[in-house]
C-alpha positions in Angstrom: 35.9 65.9 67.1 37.8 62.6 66.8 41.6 62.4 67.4 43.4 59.1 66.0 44.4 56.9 68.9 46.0 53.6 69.6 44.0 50.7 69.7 45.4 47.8 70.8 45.0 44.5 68.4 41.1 43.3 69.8 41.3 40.3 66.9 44.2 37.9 67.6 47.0 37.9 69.5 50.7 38.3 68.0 51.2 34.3 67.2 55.1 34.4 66.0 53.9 36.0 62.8 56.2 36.9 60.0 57.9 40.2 59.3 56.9 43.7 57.9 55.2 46.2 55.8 52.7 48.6 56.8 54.8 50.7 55.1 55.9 52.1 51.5 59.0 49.0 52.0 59.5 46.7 54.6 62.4 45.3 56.7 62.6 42.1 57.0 63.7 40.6 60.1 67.9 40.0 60.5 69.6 38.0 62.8 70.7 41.3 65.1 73.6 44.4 64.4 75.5 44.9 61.5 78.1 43.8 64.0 76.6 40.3 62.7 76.6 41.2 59.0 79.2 39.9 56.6 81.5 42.3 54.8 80.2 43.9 51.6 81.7 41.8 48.6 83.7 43.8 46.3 81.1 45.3 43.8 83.7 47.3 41.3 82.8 44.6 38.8 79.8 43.5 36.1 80.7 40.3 37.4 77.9 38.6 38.8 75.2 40.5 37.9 72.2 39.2 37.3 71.0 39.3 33.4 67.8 41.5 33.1 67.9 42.5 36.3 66.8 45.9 35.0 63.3 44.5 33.8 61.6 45.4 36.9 58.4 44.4 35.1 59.8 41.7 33.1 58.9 42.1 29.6 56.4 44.7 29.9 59.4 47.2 31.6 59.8 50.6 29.4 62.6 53.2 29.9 61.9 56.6 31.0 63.3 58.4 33.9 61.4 61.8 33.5 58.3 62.9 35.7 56.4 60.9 33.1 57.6 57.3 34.3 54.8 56.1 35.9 52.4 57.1 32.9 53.2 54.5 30.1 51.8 51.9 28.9 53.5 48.2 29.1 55.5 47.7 26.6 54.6 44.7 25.1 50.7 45.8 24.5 49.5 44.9 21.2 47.5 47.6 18.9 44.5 46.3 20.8 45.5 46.7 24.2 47.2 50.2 23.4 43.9 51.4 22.4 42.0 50.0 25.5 44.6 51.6 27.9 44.4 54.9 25.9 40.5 54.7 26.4 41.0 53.6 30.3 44.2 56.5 30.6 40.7 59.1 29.4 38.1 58.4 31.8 41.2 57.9 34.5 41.9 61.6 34.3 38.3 63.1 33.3 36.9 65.6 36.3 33.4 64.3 37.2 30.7 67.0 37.8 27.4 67.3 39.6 24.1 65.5 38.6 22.4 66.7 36.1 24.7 67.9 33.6 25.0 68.2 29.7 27.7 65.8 29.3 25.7 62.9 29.8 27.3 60.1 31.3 29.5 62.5 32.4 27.7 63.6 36.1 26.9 61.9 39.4 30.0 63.9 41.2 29.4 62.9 44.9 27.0 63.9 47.0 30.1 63.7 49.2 33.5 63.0 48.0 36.9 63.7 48.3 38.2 64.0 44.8 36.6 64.8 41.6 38.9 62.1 39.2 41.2 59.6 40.0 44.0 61.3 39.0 43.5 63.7 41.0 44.6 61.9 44.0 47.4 59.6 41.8 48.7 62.5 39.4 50.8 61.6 37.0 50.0 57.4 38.7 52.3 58.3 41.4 51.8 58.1 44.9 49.9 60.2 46.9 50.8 62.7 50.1 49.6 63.8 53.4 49.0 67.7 53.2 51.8 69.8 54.0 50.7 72.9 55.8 47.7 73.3 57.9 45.7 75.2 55.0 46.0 72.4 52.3 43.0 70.1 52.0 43.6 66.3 52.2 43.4 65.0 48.9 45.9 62.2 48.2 45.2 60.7 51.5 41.9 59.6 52.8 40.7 58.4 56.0 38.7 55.2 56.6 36.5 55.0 59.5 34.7 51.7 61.5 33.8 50.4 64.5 34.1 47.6 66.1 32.2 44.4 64.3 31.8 42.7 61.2 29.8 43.6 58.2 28.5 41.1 56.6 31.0 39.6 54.4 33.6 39.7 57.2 34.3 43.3 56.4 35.4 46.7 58.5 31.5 47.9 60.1 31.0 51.6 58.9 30.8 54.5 61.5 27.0 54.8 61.3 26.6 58.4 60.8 29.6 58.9 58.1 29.9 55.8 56.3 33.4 53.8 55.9 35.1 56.5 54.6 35.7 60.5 55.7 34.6 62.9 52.7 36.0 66.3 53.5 34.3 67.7 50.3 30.0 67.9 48.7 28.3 69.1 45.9 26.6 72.3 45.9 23.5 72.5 48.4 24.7 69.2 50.1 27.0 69.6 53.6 30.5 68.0 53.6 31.0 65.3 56.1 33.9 67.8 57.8 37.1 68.9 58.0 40.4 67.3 59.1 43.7 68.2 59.7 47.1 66.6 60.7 49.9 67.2 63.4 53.3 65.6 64.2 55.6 65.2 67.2 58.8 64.8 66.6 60.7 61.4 68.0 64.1 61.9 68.0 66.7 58.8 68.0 70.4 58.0 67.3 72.4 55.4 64.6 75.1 53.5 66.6 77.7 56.1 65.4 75.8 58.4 67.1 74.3 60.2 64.4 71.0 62.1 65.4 68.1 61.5 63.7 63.9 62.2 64.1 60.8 61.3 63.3 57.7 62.4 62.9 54.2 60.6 64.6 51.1 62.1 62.8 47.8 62.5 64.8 44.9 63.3 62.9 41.5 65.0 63.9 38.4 65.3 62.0 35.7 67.7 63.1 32.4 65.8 62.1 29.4 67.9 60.7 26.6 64.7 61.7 27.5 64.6 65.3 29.6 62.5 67.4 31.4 59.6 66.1 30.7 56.3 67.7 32.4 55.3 70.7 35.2 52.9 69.8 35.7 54.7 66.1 38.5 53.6 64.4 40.5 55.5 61.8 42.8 54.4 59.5 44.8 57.2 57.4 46.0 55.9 53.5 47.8 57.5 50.7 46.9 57.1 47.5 49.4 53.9 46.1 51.8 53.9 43.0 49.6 53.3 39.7 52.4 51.0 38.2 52.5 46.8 37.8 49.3 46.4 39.4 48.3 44.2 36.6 51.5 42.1 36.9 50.3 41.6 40.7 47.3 40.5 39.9 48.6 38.0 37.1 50.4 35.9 40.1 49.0 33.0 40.8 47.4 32.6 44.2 49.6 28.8 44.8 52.9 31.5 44.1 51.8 33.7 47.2 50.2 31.1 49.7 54.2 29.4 49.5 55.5 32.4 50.3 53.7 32.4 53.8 54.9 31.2 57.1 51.7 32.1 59.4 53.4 30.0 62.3 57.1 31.0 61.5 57.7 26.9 61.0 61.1 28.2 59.8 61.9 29.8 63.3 63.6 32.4 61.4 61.2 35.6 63.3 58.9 36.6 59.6 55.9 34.9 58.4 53.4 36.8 56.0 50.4 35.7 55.2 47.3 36.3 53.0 44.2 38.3 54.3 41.0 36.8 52.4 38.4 39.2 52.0 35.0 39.5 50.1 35.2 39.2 46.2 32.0 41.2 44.7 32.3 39.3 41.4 32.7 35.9 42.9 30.4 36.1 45.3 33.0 34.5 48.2 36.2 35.3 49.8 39.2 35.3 47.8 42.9 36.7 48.3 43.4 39.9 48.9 46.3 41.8 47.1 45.7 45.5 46.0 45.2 48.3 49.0 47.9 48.5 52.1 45.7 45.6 54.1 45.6 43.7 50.8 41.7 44.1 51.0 41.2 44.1 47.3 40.9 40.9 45.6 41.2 42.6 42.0 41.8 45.8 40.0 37.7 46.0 39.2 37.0 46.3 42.7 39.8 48.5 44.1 38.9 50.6 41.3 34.9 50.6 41.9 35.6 51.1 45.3 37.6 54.0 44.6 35.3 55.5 42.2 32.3 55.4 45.2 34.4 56.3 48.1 37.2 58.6 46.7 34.3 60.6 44.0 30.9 59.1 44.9 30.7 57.3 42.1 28.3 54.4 41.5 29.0 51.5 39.3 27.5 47.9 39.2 29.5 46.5 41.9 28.9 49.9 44.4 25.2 50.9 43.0 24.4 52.6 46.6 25.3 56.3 46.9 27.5 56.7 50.3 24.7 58.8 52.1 24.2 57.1 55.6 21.0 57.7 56.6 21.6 61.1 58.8 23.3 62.7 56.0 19.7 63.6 54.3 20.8 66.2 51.9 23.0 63.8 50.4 20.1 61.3 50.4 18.3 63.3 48.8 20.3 64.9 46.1 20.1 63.9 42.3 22.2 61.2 41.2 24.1 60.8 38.0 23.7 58.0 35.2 21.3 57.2 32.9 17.7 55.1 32.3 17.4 53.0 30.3 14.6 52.1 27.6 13.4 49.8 30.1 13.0 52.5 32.7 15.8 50.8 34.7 18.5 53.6 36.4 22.3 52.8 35.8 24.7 53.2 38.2 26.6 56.8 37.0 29.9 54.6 36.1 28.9 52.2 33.1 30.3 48.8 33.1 32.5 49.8 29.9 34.0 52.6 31.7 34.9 50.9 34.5 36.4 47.7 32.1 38.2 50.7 30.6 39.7 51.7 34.0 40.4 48.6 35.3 42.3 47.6 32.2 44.1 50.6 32.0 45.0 50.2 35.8 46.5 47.1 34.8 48.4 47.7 32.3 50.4 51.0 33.4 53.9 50.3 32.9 56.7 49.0 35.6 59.8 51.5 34.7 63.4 50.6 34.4 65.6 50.1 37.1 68.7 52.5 36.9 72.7 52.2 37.8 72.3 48.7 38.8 76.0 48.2 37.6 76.8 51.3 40.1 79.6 50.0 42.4 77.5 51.8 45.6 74.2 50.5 44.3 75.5 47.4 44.2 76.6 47.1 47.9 73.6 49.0 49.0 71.8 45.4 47.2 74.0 43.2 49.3 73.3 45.4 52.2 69.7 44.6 51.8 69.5 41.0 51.3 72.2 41.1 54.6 69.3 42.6 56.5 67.1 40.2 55.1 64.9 42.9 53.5 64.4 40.3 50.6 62.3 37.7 53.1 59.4 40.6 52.6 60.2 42.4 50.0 60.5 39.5 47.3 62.9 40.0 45.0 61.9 38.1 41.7 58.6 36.1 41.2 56.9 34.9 38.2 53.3 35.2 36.7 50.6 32.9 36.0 48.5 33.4 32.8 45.9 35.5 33.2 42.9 35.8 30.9 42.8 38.4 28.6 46.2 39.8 29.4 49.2 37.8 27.5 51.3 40.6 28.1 51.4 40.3 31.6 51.3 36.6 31.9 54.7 34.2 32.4 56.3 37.4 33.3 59.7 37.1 35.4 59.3 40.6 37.7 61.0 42.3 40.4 58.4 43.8 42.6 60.2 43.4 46.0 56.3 42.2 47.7 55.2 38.8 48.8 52.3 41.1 48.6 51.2 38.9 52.2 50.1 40.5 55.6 53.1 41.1 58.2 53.1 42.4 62.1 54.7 45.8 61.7 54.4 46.7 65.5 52.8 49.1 67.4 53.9 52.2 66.1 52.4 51.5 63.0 49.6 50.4 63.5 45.7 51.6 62.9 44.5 49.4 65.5 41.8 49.1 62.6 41.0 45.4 61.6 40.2 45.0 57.7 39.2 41.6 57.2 41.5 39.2 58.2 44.5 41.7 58.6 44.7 43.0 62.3 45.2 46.6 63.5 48.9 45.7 63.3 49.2 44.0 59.8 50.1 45.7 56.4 50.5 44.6 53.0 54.3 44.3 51.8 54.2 47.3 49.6 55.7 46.9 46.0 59.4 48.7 45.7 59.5 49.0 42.3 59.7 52.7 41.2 59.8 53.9 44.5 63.4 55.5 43.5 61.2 57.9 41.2 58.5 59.3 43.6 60.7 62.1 43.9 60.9 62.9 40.1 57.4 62.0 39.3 54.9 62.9 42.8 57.8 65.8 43.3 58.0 64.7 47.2 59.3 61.9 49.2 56.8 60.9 51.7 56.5 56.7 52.1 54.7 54.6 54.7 50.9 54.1 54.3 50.6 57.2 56.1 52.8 59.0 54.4 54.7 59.9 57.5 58.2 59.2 57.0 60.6 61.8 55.4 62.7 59.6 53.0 64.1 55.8 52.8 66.1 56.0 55.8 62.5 57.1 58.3 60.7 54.8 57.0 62.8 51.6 57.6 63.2 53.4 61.0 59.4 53.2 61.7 59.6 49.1 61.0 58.9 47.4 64.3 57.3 44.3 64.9 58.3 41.3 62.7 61.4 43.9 61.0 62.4 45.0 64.6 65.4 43.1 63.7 66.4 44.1 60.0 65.4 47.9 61.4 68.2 47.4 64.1 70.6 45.9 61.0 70.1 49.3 59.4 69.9 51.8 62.5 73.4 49.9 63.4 75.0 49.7 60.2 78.0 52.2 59.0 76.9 55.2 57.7 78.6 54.6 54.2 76.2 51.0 54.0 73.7 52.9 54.7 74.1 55.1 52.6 74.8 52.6 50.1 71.5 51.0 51.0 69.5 54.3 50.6 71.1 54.6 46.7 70.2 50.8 46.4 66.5 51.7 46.6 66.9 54.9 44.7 67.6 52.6 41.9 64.1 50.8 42.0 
């Protein structure tokens, strides 16, 4: 049995870094208490509002509220593109089944897995959950596992006996990896009024079926993200993002952000990361053919191994998906037009709408938020390259609140798991956009990258480290800005 502890950071000492985000949003840093905070602006008026500010996605935003949102395609797809993400939306929701089947091309289900589509762990594109009770099986959060060390390409070193990631579920006559399971404490604290609140700390434990896990294991616990804009991320430039870091805080103002750099498969070298909560996806192709090998055990041309580490001997052993050839050569169970299909689909799911931007309260829950300095993180506005292929998503002004760079989140967040260049205490700025609808669409409201905090107001009470300060702004404010902040982001 493993239990999830607290390692502390073994790769580089906290350096002045930057500000937050292991977390579903970020903090930035503030200067201290709302006692520092300017008064809220009168915000009965359209007066000064931005135009578009709506467009979330810029020009590919559509309009839908329903618990459908996150399932369109961008708006300004031509015939051509529609038809691609139609294709991609297919094999995105298909169920994969065990090796051999009927449905050719259909089959190569596991051995082990934790899913049996993608969908399955982003229904309806939305985010994923930790379970609920102690009967429900993880499924929209997974659990990666290492030890200490570098692969090869500068990467997390699998656990030897169950690979880089915990699969909880196998095909018939093959042995699951295990079970695990989920518990909380409850922390409790106060606002400055006085007002109680608690949280919740998770410990997980996995009961391994191969043995003992290594000495030194690490675990790192991930929902499933938010399907939507991910092509829009991937269409900014690289120059954008490296001048929105501060590695060495030259600005003295407490948040720096920066990129993690981490192995690109099609490339052959490091490139920026930017997809995953350590940003350790360089591109849609790879998050998604990493997905389709570690979340279903699905091969393609960019995973062609099976995840069978060598004790695991059924799974070895058991009969793999895809086809051969005339040649006699064995394809990888995902064909390299299904995974094109997926990938392009992934990037072109739709950003929806914001909603009652001209809403007086909305409005000072905004000012409330750039007061804090959420904004220094959670970017505001940024605009697209061109990217190949894509002229929907290219010269794009969106509203994704990331800088989509690596920030210090402090202890209580952290893994304690390196992942390339990110440390045991650094998370990706999550995106913001359409986080107001996880409620409507995923039908809970669970944020973080664990999944941990109850709502808007735990989760930017988890922020420590480089949004200590803009954590204290909030925890210190009036209840009515906070409020007022909280109906600011359920407008995103």
């Amino acid at each position: 049995m493993a239990e999830m502890m607290r390692f502390p950071d073994r790769r580089r000492s906290w350096i002045g870094l930057g500000v937050l985000s292991a977390v579903s949003f970020a903090w930035a840093c503030s200067s201290s208490s709302s006692g520092d905070l300017p008064p809220l602006v009168d915000a009965g008026t359209d007066a000064g509002i931005e135009p578009e500010v709506e467009l979330l996605g810029g020009g590919t935003t559509i309009f839908d509220q329903t618990a459908n949102a996150f399932t369109f395609a961008a708006k300004n797809l031509d015939d051509e593109a529609r038809g691609a993400f139609a294709l991609g939306d297919h094999f995105f929701n298909r169920n994969w089944v065990t090796a051999p089947a009927s449905a050719s091309g259909n089959d190569g289900l596991g051995p082990t897995f934790n899913a049996t589509s993608c969908s399955a762990c982003h229904f309806k594109d939305g985010p994923g959950r930790p379970p609920t009770s102690n009967d429900e099986k993880f499924l929209g959060l997974l659990i990666r596992l290492s030890i200490p060390g570098q692969d090869a390409h500068g990467g997390p070193l699998d656990e030897p006996n169950y690979g880089g990631q915990f699969n909880h579920q196998a095909i018939l006559n093959v042995p699951s990896e295990g079970t695990s399971s989920v518990s909380y404490a409850e922390i409790a604290g106060t606002y400055a009024d006085g007002e109680a609140y608690s949280l919740r700390r998770p410990t997980y434990k996995l009961d391994g079926a191969f043995g003992p896990f290594a000495p030194k294991m690490m675990m790192s616990p991930r929902v499933a993200p938010a399907m939507i804009g991910l092509g829009l991320l991937q269409a900014i430039s690289e120059e954008t993002l490296t001048a929105l870091a501060d590695e060495n805080d030259r600005d003295g103002d407490g948040i720096s952000g920066r990129p993690n750099h981490v192995w690109n498969i099609r490339a052959q070298k490091a490139t920026m990361g930017r997809f995953g909560w350590k940003a350790n996806q360089p591109t849609i192709e790879q998050q998604s053919a990493g997905a389709f090998q570690g979340d279903i055990g699905i091969t393609s041309e960019l995973n062609p191994n099976e995840n069978c580490p060598a004790v695991q001997t059924d799974c070895k052993a058991a009969p793999s998906g895809g086809t051969t050839s005339d040649a006699g050569v064995h394809e990888p169970e995902l064909s390299a037009q299904k995974l094109d299909a997926v990938t392009r689909y992934g990037m072109t799911v739709a950003v929806p709408a914001r909603r009652n931007w001209t809403d007086p309260l909305v409005r000072q829950g905004e000012q409330a938020f750039a007061q804090a300095k959420c904004t220094s993180c959670h970017v505001t506005k940024i605009q697209t390259g061109v990217l190949d292929g894509f002229p929907a998503l290219s010269n794009q002004t969106i509203r994704p609140f990331t800088d989509l760079l690596l920030h210090d989140m402090g202890p209580d967040l952290a893994d304690g798991r390196p992942d390339f260049e990110a440390t045991g205490a650094e998370w990706r700025t999550p995106p913001l956009w359409g986080i107001g609808l996880t409620q409507v669409v995923s039908k809970h409201s669970f944020f973080l990258h664990d999944g941990r905090a109850r709502g808007f107001a735990e989760a930017i009470l988890w922020h420590g480290g480089e949004a200590t300060a803009s954590r204290e702004a909030f925890r210190t404010m009036p209840k009515d800005r906070r409020e007022a902040l909280i109906k600011f982001l359920e407008s995103l």
